[in-house]
C-alpha positions as a Markdown table, in Angstrom:
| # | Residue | x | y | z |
|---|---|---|---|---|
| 1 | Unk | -118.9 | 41.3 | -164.5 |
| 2 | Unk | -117.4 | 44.1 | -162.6 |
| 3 | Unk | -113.2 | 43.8 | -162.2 |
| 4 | Unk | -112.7 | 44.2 | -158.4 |
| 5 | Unk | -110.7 | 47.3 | -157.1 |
| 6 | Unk | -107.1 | 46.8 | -156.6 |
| 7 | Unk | -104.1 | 49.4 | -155.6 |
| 8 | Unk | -100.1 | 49.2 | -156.9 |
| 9 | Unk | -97.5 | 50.7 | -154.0 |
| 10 | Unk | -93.8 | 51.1 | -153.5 |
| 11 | Unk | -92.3 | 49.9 | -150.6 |
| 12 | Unk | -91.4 | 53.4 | -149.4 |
| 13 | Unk | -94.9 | 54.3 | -149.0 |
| 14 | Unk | -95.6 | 51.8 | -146.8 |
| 15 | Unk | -92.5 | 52.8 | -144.8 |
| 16 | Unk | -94.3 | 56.7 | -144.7 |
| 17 | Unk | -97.5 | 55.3 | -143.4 |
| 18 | Unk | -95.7 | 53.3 | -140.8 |
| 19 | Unk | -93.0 | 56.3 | -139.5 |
| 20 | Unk | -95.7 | 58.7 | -139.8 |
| 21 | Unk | -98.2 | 56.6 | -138.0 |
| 22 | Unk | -101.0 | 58.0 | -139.7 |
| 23 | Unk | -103.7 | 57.3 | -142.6 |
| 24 | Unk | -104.6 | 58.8 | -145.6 |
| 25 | Unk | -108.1 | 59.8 | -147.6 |
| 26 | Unk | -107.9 | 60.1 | -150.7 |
| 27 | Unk | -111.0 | 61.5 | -153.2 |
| 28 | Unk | -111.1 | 60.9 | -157.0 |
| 29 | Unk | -114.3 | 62.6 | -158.6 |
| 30 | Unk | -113.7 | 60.4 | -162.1 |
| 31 | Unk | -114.3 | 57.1 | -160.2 |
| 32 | Unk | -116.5 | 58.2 | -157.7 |
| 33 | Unk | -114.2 | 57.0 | -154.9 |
| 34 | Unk | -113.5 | 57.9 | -151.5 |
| 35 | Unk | -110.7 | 56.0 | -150.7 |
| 36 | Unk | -108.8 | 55.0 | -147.4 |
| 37 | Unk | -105.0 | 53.8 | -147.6 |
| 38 | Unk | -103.8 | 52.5 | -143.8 |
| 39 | Unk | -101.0 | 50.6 | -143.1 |
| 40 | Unk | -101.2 | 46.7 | -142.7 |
| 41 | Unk | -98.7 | 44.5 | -141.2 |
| 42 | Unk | -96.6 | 44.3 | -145.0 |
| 43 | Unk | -99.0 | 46.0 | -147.2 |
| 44 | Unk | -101.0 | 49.0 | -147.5 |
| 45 | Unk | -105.0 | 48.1 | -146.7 |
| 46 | Unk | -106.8 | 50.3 | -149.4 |
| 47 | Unk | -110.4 | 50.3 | -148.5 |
| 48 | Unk | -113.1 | 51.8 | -151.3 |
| 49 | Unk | -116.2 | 53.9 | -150.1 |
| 50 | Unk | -118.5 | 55.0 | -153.5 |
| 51 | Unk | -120.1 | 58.3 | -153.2 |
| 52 | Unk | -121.2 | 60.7 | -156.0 |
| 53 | Unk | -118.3 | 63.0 | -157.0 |
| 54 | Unk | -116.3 | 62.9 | -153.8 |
| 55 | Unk | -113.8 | 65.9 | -153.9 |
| 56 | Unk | -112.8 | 68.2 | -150.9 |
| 57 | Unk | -111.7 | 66.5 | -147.8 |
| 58 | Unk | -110.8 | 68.2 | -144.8 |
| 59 | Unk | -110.5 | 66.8 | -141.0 |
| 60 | Unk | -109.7 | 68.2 | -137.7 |
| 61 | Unk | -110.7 | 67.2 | -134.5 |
| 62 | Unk | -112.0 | 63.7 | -135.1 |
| 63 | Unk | -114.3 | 65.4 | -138.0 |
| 64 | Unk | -113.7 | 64.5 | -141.6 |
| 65 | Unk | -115.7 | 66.5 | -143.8 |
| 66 | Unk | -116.3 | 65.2 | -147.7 |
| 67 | Unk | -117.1 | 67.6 | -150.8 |
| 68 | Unk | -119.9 | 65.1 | -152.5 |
| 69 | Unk | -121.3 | 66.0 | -155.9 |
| 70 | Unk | -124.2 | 68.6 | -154.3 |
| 71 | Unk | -123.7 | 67.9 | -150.6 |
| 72 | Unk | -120.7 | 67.7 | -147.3 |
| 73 | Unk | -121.0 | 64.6 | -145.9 |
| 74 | Unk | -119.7 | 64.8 | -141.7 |
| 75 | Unk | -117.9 | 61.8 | -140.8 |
| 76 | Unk | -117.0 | 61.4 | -137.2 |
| 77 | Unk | -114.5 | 59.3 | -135.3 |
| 78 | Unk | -116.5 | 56.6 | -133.0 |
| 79 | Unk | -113.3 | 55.6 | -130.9 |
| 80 | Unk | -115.0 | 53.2 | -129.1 |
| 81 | Unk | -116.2 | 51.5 | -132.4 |
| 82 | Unk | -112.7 | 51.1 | -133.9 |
| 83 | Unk | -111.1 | 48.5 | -132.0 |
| 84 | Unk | -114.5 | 46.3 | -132.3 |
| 85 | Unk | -114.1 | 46.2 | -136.5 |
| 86 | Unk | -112.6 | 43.1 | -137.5 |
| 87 | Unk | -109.6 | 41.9 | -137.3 |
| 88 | Unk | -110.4 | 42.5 | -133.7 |
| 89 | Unk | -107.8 | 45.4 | -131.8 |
| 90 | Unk | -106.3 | 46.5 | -134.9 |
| 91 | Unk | -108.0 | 49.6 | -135.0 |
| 92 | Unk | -107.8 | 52.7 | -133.1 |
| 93 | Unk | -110.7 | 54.7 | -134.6 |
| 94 | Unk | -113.6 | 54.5 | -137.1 |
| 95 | Unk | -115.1 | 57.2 | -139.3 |
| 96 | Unk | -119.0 | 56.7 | -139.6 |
| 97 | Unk | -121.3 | 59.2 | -141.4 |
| 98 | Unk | -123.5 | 60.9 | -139.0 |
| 99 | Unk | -124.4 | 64.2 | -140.9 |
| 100 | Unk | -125.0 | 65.7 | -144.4 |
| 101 | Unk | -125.2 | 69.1 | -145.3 |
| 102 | Unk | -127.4 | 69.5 | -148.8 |
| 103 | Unk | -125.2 | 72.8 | -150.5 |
| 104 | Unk | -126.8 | 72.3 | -154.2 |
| 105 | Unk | -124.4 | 71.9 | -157.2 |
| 106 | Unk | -121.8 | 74.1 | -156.4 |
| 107 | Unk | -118.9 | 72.1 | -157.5 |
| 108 | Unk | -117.1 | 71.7 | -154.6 |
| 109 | Unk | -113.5 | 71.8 | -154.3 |
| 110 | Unk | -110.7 | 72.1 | -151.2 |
| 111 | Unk | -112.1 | 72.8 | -147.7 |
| 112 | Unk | -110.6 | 73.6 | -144.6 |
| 113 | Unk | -111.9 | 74.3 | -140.6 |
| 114 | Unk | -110.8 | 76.9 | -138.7 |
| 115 | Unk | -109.2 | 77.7 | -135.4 |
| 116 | Unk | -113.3 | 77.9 | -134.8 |
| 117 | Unk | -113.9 | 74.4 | -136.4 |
| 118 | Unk | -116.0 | 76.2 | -138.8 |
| 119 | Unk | -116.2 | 74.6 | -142.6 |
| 120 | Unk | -114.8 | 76.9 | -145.2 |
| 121 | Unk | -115.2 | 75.6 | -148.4 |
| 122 | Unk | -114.1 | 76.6 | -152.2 |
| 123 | Unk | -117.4 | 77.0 | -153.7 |
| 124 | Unk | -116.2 | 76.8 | -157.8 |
| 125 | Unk | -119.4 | 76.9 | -159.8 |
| 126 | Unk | -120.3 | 80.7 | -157.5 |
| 127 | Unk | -116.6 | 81.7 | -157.5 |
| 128 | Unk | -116.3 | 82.2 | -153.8 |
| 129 | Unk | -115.6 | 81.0 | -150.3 |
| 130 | Unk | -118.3 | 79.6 | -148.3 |
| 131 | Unk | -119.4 | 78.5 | -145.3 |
| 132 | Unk | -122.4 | 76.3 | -144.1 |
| 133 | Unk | -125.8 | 77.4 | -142.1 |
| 134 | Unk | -128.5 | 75.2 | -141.6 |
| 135 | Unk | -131.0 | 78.2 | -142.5 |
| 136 | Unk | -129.3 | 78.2 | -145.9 |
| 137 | Unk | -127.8 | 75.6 | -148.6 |
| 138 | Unk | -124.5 | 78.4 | -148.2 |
| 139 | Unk | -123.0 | 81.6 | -147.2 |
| 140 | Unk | -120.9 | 83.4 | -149.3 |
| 141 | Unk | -118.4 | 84.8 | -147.4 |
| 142 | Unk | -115.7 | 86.2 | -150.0 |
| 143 | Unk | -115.1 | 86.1 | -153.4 |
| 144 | Unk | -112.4 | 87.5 | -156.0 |
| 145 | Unk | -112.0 | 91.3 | -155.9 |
| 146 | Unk | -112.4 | 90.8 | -160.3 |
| 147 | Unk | -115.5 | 88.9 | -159.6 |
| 148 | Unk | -118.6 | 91.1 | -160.2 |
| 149 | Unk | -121.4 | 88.9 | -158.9 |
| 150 | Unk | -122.9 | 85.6 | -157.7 |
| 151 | Unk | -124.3 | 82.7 | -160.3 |
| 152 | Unk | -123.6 | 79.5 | -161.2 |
| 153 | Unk | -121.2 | 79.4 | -164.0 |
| 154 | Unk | -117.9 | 78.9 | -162.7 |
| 155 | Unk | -116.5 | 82.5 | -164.1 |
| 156 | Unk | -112.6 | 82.4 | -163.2 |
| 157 | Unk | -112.7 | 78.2 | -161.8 |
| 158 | Unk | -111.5 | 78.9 | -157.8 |
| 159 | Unk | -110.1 | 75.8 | -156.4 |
| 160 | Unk | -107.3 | 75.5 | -153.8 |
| 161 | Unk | -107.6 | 77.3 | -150.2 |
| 162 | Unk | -104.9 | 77.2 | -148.2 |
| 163 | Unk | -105.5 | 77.8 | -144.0 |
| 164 | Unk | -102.8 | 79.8 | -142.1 |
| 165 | Unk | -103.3 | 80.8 | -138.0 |
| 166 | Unk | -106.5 | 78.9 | -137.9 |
| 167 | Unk | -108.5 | 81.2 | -140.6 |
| 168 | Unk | -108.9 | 81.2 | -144.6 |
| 169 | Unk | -106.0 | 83.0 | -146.3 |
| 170 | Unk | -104.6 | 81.9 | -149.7 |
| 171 | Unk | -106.6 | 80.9 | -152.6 |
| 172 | Unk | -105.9 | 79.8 | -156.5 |
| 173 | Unk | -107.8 | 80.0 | -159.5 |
| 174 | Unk | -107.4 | 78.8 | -163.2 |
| 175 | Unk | -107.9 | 82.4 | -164.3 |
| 176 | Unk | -109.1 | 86.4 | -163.5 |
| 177 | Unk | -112.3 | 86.5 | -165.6 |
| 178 | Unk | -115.6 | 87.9 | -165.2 |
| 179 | Unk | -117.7 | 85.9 | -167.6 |
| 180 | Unk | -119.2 | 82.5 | -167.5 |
| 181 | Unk | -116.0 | 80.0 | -168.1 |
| 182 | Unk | -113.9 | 82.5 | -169.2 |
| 183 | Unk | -111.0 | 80.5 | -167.6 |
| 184 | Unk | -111.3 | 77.8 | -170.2 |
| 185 | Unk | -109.8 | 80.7 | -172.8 |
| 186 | Unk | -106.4 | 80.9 | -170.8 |
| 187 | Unk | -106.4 | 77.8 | -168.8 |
| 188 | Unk | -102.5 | 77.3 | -169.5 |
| 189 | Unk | -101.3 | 80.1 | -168.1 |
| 190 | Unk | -104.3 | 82.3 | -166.8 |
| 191 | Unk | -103.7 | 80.9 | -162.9 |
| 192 | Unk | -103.2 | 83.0 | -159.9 |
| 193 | Unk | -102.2 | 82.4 | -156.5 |
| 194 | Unk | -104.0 | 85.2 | -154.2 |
| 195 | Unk | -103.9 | 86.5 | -150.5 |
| 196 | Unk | -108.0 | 87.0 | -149.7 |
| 197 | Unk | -106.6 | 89.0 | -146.3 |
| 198 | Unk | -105.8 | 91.6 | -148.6 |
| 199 | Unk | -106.9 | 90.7 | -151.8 |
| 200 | Unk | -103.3 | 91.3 | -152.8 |
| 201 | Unk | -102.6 | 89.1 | -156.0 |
| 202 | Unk | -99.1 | 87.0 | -155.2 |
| 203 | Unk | -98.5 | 85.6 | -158.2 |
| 204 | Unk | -100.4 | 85.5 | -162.0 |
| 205 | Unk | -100.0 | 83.7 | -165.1 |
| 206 | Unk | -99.5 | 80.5 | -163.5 |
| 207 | Unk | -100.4 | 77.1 | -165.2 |
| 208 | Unk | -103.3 | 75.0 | -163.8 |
| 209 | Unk | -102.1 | 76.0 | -159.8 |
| 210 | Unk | -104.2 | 74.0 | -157.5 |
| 211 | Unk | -103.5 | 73.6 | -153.5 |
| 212 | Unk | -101.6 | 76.3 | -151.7 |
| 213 | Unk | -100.5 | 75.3 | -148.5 |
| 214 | Unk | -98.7 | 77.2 | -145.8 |
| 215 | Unk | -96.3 | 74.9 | -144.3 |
| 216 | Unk | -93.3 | 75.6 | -142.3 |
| 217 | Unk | -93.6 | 79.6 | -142.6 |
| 218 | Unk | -93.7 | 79.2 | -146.4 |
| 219 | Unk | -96.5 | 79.1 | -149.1 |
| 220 | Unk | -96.4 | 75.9 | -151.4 |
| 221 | Unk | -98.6 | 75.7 | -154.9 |
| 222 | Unk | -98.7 | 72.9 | -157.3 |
| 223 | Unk | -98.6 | 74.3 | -160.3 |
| 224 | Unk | -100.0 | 71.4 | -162.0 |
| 225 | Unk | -100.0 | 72.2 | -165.9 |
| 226 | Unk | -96.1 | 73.0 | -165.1 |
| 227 | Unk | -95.6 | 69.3 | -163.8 |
């Protein structure tokens, strides 16, 4: 028989959801697990949803957009659904699928919408940014200046896309190769943190970097093999 889900947290997180007054998705690819923390009276609610390799998540404007094995799923608030779900007015909102986008196996990883509300997404397996069309599974739209052309063998591993004044503008990848997982040769210290504006390469020889963000006027990266 199955062990049922469960989830550990400190007291502090609680305290975050609370002050913040927000909830949080979470996506873990290993498990197959899209999953929902939101604050409960004295405990954190953690609610499962299983999908196929759930990865990128991005949201804006009551849209919630999930990178699924070889598809985006569109989930959309239904405000006037939330406060019906039991225990009765404890919700203000509910996200319910109402759209999927089939993008092939692409190996999706971060996304992020625009000041246009337009999907870009971190298309791995092609090394490039893409966007959706409903003539056409994607559209490239830019890709490493190192990266010579289009396939489907992950050739330098793009993953993290970071969104600045409402458009695409900082990417990272595990390495700066042209072949098919070349990466995987230099994967502890072949990362680079770019600007696609420019195509001006920030920083190399990073280890593992994954998720730029531009917060408060400043870039962050988590250079994950560095801890």
């Amino acid at each position: 028989m199955a062990q049922a889900l469960h989830s550990q947290h400190t007291n502090t997180f609680l305290e975050f959801l609370n002050q913040a007054k927000a909830s949080i998705a979470v996506s873990t690819y290993q498990a197959g697990k899209l999953i929902l923390l939101r604050s409960a009276t004295d405990s954190v609610n953690t609610h499962f949803v299983s999908l196929p390799k759930p990865m990128g998540i991005a949201f804006q404007n009551g849209r919630m957009s999930v990178g699924s094995g070889a598809q985006v799923i569109d989930y959309f608030n239904m405000g006037n659904v939330g406060p019906k779900v039991e225990p009765i007015n404890t919700h203000d909102g509910a996200m319910l699928p109402r759209r999927t986008h089939f993008t092939g196996d692409i190996d999706i990883h971060e996304m992020g919408f625009d000041s246009e509300n337009e999907l870009w997404i971190i298309n791995t397996k092609m090394s490039c940014l893409c966007t959706l069309d409903i003539n056409y599974s994607i559209v490239p739209k830019w890709k490493p200046p190192f990266i010579t052309g289009y396939d489907l063998t992950d050739r330098c591993h793009l993953n993290g896309l970071a969104m600045r004044d409402g458009k695409p503008r900082y990417v990272t990848a595990l390495g700066t190769t042209d072949t098919a997982g070349g990466w995987r040769d230099n994967k502890a210290f072949g990362g680079m943190l770019m600007d696609i504006e420019d195509d001006r390469m920030i920083i190399e020889g990073l280890s593992m970097p994954h998720s730029p963000r531009w917060y408060q006027n400043k870039l962050w990266v988590l250079e994950s093999g560095a801890g």
